[in-house]
C-alpha positions as CSV (number, residue, x, y, z in Angstrom):
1,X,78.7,29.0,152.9
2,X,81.7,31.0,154.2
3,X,84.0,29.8,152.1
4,X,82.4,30.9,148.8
5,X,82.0,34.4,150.8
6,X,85.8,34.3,151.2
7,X,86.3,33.0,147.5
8,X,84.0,35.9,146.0
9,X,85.6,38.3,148.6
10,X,89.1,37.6,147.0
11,X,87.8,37.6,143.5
12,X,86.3,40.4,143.5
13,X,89.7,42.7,145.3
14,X,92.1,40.5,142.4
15,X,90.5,41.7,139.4
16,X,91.2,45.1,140.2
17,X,94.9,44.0,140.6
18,X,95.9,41.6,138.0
19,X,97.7,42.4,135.1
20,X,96.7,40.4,131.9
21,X,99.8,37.9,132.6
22,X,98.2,37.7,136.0
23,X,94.8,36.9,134.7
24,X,96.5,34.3,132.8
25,X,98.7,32.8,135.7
26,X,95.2,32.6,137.9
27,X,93.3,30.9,134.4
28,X,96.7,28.0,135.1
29,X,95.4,28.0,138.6
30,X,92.0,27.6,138.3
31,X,92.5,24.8,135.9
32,X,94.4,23.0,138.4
33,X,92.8,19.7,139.2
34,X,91.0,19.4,142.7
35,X,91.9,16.4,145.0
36,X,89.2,14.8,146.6
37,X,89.1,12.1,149.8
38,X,86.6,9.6,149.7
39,X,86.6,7.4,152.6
40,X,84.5,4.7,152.0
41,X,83.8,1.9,154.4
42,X,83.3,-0.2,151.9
43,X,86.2,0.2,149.4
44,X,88.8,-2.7,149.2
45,X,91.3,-0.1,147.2
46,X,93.8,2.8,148.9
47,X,94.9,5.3,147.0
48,X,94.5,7.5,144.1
49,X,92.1,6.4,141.7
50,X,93.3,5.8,138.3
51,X,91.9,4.5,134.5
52,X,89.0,4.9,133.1
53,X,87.0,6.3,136.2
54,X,89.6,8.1,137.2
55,X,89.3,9.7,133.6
56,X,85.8,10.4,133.9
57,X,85.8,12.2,137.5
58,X,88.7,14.7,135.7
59,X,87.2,15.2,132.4
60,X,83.8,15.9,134.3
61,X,84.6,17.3,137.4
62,X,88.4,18.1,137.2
63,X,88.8,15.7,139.9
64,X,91.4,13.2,141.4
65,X,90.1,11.1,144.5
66,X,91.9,9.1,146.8
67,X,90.4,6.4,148.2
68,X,90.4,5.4,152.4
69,X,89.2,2.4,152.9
70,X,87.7,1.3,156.0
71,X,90.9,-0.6,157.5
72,X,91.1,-1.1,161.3
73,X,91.7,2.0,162.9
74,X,91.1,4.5,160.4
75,X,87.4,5.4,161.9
76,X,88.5,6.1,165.1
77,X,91.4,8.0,163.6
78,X,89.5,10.3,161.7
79,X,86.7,10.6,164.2
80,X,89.4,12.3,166.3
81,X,90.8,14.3,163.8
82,X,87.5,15.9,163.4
83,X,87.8,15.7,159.2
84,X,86.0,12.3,157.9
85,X,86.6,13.2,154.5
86,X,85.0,15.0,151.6
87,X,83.1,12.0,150.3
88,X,82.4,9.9,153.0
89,X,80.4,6.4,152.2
90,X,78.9,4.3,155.0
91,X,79.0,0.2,155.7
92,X,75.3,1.1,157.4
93,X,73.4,3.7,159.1
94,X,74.2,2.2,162.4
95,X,76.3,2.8,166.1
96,X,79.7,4.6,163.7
97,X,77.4,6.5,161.7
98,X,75.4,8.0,164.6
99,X,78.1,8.7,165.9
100,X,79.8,11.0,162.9
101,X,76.1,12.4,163.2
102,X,76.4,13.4,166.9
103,X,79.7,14.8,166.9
104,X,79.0,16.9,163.5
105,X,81.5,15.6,161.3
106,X,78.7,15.6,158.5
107,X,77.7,18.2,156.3
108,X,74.0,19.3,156.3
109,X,72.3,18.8,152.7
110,X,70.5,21.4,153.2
111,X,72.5,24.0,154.7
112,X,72.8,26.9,151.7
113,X,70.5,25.4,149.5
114,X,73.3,22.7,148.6
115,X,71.2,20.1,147.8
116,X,68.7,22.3,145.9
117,X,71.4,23.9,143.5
118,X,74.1,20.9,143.4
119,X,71.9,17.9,143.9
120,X,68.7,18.8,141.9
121,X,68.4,14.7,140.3
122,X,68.9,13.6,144.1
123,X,66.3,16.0,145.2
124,X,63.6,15.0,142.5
125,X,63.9,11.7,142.6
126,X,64.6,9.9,145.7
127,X,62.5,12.0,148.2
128,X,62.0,9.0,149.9
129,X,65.1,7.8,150.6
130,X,66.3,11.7,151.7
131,X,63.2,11.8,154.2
132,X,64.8,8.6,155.6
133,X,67.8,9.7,156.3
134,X,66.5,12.8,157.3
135,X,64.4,11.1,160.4
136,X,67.4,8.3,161.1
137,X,69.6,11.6,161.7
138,X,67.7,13.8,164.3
139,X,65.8,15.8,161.7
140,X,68.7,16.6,160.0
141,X,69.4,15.8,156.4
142,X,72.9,14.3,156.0
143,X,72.8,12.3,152.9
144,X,70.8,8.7,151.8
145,X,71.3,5.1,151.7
146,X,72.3,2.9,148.4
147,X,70.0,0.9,146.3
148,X,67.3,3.3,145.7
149,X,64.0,2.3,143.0
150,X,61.8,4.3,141.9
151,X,59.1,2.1,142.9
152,X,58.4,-0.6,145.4
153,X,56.5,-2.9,143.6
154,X,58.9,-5.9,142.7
155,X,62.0,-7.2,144.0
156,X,65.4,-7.1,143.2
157,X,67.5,-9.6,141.0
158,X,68.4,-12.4,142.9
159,X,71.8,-11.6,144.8
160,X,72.4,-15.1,145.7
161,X,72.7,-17.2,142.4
162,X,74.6,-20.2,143.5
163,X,77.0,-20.4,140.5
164,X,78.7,-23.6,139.6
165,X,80.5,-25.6,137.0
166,X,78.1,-26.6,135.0
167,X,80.7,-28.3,132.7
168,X,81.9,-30.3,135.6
169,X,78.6,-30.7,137.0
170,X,77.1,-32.4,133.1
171,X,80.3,-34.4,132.7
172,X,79.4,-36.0,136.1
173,X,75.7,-37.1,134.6
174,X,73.6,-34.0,136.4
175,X,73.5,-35.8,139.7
176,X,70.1,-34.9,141.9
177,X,71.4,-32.3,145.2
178,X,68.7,-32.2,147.6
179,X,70.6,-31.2,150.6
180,X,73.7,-30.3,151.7
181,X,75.6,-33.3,152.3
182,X,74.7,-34.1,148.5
183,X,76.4,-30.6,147.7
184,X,79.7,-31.7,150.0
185,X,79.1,-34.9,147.7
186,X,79.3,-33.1,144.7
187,X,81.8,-31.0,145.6
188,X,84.0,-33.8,146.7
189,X,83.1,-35.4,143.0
190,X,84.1,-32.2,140.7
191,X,87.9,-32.7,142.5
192,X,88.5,-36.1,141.5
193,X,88.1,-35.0,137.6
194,X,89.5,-31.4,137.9
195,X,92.5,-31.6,140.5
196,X,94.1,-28.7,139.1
197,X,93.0,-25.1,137.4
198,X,94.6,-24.0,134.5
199,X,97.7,-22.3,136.3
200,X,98.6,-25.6,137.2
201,X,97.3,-25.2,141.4
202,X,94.7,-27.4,143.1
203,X,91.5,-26.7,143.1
204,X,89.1,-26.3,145.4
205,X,85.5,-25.8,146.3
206,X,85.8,-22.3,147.1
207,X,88.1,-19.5,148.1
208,X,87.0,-17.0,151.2
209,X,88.5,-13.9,152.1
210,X,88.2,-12.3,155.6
211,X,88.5,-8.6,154.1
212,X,84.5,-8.3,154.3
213,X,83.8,-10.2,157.5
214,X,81.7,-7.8,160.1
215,X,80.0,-8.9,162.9
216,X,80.2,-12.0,161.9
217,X,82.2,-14.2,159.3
218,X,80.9,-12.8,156.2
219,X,81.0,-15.6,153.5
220,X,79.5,-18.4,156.8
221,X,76.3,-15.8,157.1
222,X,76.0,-15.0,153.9
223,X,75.9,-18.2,153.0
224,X,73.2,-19.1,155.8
225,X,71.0,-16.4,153.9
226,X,71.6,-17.9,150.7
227,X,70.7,-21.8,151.7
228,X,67.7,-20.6,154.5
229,X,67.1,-17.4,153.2
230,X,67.6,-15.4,157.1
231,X,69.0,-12.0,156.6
232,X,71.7,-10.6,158.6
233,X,70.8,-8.6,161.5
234,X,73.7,-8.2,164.4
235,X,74.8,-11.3,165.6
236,X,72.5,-13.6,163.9
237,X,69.9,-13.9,161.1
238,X,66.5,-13.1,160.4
239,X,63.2,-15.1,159.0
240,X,61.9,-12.7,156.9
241,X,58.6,-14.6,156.7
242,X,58.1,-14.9,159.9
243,X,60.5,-12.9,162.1
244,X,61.9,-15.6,164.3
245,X,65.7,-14.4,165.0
246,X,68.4,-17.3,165.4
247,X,71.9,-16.3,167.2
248,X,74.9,-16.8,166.1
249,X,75.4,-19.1,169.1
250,X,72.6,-21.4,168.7
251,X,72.6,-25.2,169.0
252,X,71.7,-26.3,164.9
253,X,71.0,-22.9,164.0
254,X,71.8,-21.4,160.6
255,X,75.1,-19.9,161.2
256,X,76.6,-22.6,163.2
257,X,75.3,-25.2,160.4
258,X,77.0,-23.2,157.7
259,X,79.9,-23.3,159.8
260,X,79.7,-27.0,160.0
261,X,79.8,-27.1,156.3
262,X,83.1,-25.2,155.1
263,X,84.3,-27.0,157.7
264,X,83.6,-30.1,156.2
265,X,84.8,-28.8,153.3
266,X,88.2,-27.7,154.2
267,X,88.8,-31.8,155.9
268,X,87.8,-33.0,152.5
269,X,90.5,-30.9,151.1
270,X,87.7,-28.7,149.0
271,X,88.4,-25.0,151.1
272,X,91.4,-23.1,150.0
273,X,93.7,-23.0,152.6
274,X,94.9,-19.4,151.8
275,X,90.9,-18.4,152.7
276,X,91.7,-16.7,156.2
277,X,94.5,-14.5,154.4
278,X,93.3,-14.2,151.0
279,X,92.0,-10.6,149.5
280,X,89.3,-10.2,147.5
281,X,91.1,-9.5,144.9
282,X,93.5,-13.2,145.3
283,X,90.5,-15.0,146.0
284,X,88.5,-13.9,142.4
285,X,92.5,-14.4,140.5
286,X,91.1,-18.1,141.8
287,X,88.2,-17.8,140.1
288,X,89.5,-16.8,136.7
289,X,91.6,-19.6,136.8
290,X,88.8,-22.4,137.3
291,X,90.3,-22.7,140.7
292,X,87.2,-23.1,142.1
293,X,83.8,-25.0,141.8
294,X,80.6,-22.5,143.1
295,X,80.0,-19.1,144.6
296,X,76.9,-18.2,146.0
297,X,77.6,-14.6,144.6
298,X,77.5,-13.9,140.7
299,X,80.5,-11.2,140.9
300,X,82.5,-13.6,142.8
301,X,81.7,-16.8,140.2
302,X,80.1,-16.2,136.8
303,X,80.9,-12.3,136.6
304,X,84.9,-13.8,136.7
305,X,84.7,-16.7,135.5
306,X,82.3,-16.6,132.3
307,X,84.7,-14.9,129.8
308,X,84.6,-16.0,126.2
309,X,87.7,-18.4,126.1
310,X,85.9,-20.2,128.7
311,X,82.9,-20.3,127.3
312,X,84.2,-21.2,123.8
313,X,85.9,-24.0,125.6
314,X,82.8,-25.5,127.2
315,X,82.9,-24.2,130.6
316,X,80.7,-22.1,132.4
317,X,79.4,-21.3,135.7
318,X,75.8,-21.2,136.3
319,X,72.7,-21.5,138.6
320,X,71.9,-24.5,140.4
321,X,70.6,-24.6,143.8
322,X,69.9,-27.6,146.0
323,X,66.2,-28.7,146.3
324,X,66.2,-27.6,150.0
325,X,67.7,-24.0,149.7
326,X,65.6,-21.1,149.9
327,X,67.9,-18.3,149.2
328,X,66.5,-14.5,149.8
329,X,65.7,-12.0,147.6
330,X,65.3,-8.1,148.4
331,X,62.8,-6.3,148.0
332,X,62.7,-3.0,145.6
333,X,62.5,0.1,148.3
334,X,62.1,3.9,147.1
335,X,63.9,4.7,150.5
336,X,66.8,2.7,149.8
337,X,68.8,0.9,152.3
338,X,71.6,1.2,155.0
339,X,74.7,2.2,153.2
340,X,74.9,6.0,153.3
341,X,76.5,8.5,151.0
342,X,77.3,11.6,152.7
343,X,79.8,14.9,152.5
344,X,82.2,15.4,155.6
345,X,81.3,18.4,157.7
346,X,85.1,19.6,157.2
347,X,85.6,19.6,153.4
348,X,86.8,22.5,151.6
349,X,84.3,21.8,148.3
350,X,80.5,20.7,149.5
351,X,79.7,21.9,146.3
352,X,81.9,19.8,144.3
353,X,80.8,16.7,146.4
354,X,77.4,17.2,145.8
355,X,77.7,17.6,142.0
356,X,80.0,14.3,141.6
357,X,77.1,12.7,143.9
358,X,74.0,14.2,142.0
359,X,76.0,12.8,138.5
360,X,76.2,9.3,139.8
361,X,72.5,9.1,140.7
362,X,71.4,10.3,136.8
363,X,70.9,7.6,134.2
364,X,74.2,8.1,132.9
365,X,76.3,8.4,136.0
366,X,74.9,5.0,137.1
367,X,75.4,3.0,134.0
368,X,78.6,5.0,133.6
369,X,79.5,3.4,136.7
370,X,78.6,0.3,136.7
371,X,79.9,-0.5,132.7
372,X,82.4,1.8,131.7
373,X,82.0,5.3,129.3
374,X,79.0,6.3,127.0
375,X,79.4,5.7,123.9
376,X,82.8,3.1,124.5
377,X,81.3,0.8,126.4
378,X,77.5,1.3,126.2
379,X,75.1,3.2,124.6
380,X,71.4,3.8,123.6
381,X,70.4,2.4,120.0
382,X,67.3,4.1,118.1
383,X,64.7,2.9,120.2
384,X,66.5,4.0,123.2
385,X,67.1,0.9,124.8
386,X,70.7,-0.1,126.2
387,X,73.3,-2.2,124.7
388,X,76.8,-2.9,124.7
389,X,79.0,-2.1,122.0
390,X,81.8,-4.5,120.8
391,X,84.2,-4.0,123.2
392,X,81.6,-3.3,126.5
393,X,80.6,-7.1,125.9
394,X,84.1,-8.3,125.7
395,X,84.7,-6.2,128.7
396,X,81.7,-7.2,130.1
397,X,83.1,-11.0,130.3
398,X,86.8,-10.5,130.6
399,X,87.2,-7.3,133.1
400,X,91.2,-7.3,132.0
401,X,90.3,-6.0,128.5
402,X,92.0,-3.0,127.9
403,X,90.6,-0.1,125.7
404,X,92.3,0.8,122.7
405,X,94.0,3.6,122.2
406,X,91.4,4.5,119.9
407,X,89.4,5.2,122.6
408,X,90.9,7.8,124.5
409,X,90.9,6.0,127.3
410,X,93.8,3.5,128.5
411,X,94.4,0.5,130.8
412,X,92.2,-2.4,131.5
413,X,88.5,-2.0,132.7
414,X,89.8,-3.7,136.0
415,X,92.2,-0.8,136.2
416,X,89.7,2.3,136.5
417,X,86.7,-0.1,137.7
418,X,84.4,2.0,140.2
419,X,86.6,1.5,143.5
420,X,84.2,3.7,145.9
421,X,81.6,0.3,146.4
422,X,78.5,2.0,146.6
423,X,75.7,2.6,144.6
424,X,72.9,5.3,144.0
425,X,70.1,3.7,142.2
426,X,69.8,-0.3,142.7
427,X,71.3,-2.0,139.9
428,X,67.6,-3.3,139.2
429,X,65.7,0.1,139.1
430,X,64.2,0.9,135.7
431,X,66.9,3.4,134.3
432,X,64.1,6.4,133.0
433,X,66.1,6.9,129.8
434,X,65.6,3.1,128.5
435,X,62.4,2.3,130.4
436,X,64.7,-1.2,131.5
437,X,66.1,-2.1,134.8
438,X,69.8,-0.7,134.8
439,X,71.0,-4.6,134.7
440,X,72.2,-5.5,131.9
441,X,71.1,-9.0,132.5
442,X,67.5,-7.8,131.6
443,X,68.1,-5.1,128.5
444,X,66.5,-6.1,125.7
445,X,69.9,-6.0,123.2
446,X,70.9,-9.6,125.9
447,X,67.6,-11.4,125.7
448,X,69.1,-13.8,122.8
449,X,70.4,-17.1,122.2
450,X,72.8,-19.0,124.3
451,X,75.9,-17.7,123.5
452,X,77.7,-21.5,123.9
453,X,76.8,-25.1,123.7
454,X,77.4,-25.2,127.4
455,X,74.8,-22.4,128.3
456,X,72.4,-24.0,125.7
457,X,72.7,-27.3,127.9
458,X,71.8,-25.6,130.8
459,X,68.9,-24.1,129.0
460,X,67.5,-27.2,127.9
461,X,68.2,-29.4,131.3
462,X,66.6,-26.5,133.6
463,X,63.9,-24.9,131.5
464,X,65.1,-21.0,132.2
465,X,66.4,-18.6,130.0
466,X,68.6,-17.0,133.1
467,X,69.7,-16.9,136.2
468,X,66.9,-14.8,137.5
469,X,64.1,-17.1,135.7
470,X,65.8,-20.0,137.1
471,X,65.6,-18.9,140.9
472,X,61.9,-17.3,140.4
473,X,60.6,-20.6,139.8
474,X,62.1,-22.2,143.0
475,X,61.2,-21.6,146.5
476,X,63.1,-18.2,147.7
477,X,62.2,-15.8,150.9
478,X,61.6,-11.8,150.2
479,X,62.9,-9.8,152.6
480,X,60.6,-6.8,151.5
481,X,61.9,-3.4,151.9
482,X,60.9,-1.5,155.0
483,X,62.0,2.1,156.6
484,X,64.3,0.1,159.0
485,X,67.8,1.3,160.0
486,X,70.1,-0.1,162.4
487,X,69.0,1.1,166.1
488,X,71.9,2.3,168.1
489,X,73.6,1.1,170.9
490,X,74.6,2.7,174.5
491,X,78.6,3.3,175.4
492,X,78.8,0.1,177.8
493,X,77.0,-1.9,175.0
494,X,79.2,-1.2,172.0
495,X,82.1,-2.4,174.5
496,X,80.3,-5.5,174.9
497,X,79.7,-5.7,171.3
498,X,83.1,-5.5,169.7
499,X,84.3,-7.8,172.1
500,X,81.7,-10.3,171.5
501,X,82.3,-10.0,167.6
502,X,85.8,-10.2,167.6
503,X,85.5,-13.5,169.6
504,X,82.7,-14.7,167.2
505,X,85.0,-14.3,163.8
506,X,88.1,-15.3,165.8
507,X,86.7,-18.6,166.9
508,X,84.6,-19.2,163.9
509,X,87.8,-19.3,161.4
510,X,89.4,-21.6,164.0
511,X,86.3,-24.1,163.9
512,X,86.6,-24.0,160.1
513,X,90.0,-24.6,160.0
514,X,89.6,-27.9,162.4
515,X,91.3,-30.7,161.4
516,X,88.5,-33.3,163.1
517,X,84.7,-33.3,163.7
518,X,85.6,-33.6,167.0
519,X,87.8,-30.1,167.1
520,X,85.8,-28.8,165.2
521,X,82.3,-29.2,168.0
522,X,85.1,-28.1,170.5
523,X,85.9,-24.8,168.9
524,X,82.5,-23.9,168.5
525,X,82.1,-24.6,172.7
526,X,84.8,-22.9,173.3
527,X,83.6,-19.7,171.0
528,X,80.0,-20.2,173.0
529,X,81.3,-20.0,176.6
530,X,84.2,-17.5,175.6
531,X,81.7,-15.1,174.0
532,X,79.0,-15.5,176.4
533,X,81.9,-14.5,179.4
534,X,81.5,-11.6,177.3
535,X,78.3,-10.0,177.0
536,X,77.1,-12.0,174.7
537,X,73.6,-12.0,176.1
538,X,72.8,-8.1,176.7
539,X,74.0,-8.2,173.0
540,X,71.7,-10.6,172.0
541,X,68.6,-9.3,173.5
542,X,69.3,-6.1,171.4
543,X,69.5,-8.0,168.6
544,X,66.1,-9.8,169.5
545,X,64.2,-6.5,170.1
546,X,65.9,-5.2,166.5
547,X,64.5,-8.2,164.9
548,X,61.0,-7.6,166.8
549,X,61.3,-4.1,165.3
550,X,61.9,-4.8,161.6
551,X,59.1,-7.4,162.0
552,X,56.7,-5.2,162.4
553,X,57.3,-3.0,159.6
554,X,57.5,-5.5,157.4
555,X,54.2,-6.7,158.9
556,X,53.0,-3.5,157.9
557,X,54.2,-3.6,154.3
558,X,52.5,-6.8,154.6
559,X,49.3,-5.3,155.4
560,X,49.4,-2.1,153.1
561,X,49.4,-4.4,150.4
């Protein structure tokens, strides 16, 4: 690479020059920290880093990175400045990827032997997922996408859990949920005894937030792929099983029928009202405080709620599903999945990027990651196997711990938590070092007894020992993983396409937000003429021939097996 040409070059002419107080003034230099720009499309922090992480990437790397999130704007912004980023992390491997690919804005893995002499761990052991990206780019190697395994022969944890109160839930006699009407029912039920969370503010079923919503409302889809089990795919959902794609737009589909439900939710009074201006990180305060009931995500129900007051108090959230649901579950895929880590074409230190990349895909990078320092937080005992030391599993339960001083290491865990929002290795590949999954839900040191008399309840009244064992011994959907990536899409159909999206969210957060049935069904008429005026279909029959593509390689997963 030129740069380390230049570098060498300068080197070389200054140590025939330098005095010994020179030599020392360049040693003060050198030691300098570097500052590195990670613009991540899927960060919801801006700025520099700081805690614990923050600690790591200096100690390690003698790094300090500052964060871009993907805010609106800020991709076409540094598309025309020619200079993504050093880091740069992708939402997906579709249309805005492409196109950093086409204009060369990305750095080539290969170009120098970077990958070979900065990435070697990478380069060992996720062939698979390089090759992908490798044939999604043109032939040229840019990076790979998150959620690696090492092999594809199970599938992931379950991502949709459906947490809930189970303290409310037994203090109102376990009442049957088949459907759900009979979830509206019992959400409608767990108000009248707990008005009010523990700040003192009403409670509610849930809290959204609009800071993740793409092509659709996120939490409405998502939560159409955790009652039917249809992944996302553009603007609609798809069976899995079967392939059949529903639209966003159709009459009783899935996304319309989740619509229908928060907004029966928010006339019942059970649907924060701050939900189409909350964050992420206001809605989850909410959470701490018991301000709401379920979540169909762990990290936005158990993961905050679950600390040890609560649960020394009797009240936890945990898995229950109605009868009818059939949430999805991903399948384990040694070429990972859509969102790309990569190394802008313009940085000063490819070098640099790769190493801080190649660390986070070892053992310890990823469970450094994910649960704090070695030896603070975590460790291996003498059989190798993970556990959590004293404080990881307070931390573990309570994210606003803060280390000791002891420690060497200051603020809270929140403080320094892993802001970037990607990962390497999916969090239920077996780590090589313990020979368990890197979830600390299945190391051997947390397969023990309930750890309250409110988790020993659920224990006994559902017959599981977790979450995971729960949901396995109910009807799900796998969506198994495939080589698929996003297909792209011409000029005149991306202009379509952000118009059609933008009208989708806008009008789907009105139709919630309906004070009547009545409004409600004409919102959602409105949203289907106003979005078919336009392009809605040309964007729609790109979604079905996507849908008709991912089908068949799934089909021939199906039939390799």
């Amino acid at each position: 690479m030129k740069h380390r040409f230049l570098v060498a070059l300068v080197l070389l002419v200054s140590v025939s020059l330098l005095t010994a107080c020179g030599v020392g003034k360049k040693k003060e230099e050198e030691a300098a920290p570097v500052t590195l720009t990670v613009y991540s499309q899927l960060a919801n922090y801006s700025g520099e880093m700081s805690g614990w992480f923050a600690q790591e990437l200096l100690e390690r790397f003698n790094v300090k990175a500052i964060i871009v999130p993907d805010v609106d704007g800020v991709y076409e912004t540094r598309m025309e400045s020619g200079n993504l980023g050093d880091i740069v992390l992708w939402g997906s491997d579709g249309d805005e990827y492409l196109g950093a690919v086409e204009a060369g804005l990305l750095f080539d893995w290969n170009e120098d032997n970077l990958l070979h002499e900065y990435g070697p761990y990478v380069k060992e052991y996720m062939p698979h997922a390089l090759a992908k990206n490798k044939e999604i780019s043109g032939g040229t190697l840019y990076g790979f996408g998150h959620n690696v395994a090492y092999s594809s022969e199970d599938h992931e944890a379950f991502f949709y859990t459906w947490d809930l109160r189970w303290d409310l839930y037994k203090r109102l006699g376990y009442p049957a949920v088949k459907d759900l009407d009979d979830y509206l029912q019992l959400m409608i039920d767990m108000k009248e005894i707990e008005p009010v969370d523990e700040a003192g503010n009403p409670t509610y079923a849930i809290s959204l937030w609009p800071d993740w919503d793409g092509d659709m409302v996120m939490y409405v889809k998502a939560f159409a792929t955790a009652y039917y089990g249809y992944d996302e795919l553009g603007i609609g959902l798809h069976n899995p099983e079967n392939g059949e794609f529903y639209g966003a737009l159709d009459e009783d589909g899935p996304y319309l029928e989740a619509l229908r439900f928060f907004n029966a939710l928010y006339r019942h009074d059970l649907l924060d009202p701050d939900s189409m201006t909350n964050t992420f990180d206001k809605a989850m305060e909410k959470v701490k405080n018991g301000g709401t009931f379920f979540s169909i995500f762990n990290f936005a129900g158990s993961d905050g709620y679950n600390t040890v007051d609560h649960q020394n108090e009797g009240k936890m959230m945990l898995t229950m599903t109605p009868e009818e649901a059939t949430p999805i579950v991903y399948g384990m895929n040694v070429k990972g999945s859509n969102r790309i880590w990569s190394i802008g074409a313009k940085t000063q230190y490819p070098e640099l990027a790769m190493e801080i990349i190649n660390w986070l895909a070892t053992p310890e990078g990823r469970m450094t990651s994910e649960y704090g320092p070695k030896g603070v937080t975590w460790d291996y005992d003498e059989n190798g196997k993970s556990y959590f030391t004293e404080l990881g599993r307070l931390m573990r339960y309570d994210k606003d711990v803060a280390f000791p001083e002891e420690t060497g290491y200051s603020g809270k865990f929140s403080d320094g938590e892993f802001e970037w929002n990607n990962t390497t290795w999916s969090i239920d590949a077996i780590n090589p070092e313990s020979g368990e999954p890197f979830n600390w839900r299945f190391w051997e040191s947390n397969q023990e007894e309930a750890k309250s008399a409110i988790e020993a309840d659920w224990r006994e009244f559902t017959g599981a020992r977790s979450s995971d064992e729960y949901l396995n011994n109910r009807e799900y959907k796998v969506a198994l993983g495939t080589s698929y990536s996003t297909g792209s899409r011409s000029y005149e159909l991306r202009v379509k396409w952000e118009q059609v999206t933008k009208a989708i969210k806008d009008y789907s957060w009105r139709a919630i937000y309906s004070e009547s049935e009545a409004r409600f069904n004409a919102q959602v008429r409105l949203m289907q003429r106003d979005v078919r005026s336009y392009g809605y279909d040309a964007c729609l029959e790109w979604a079905l021939q996507e849908a008709a593509r991912r089908k068949a390689l799934e089909d021939e997963v199906r039939s390799a097996n």
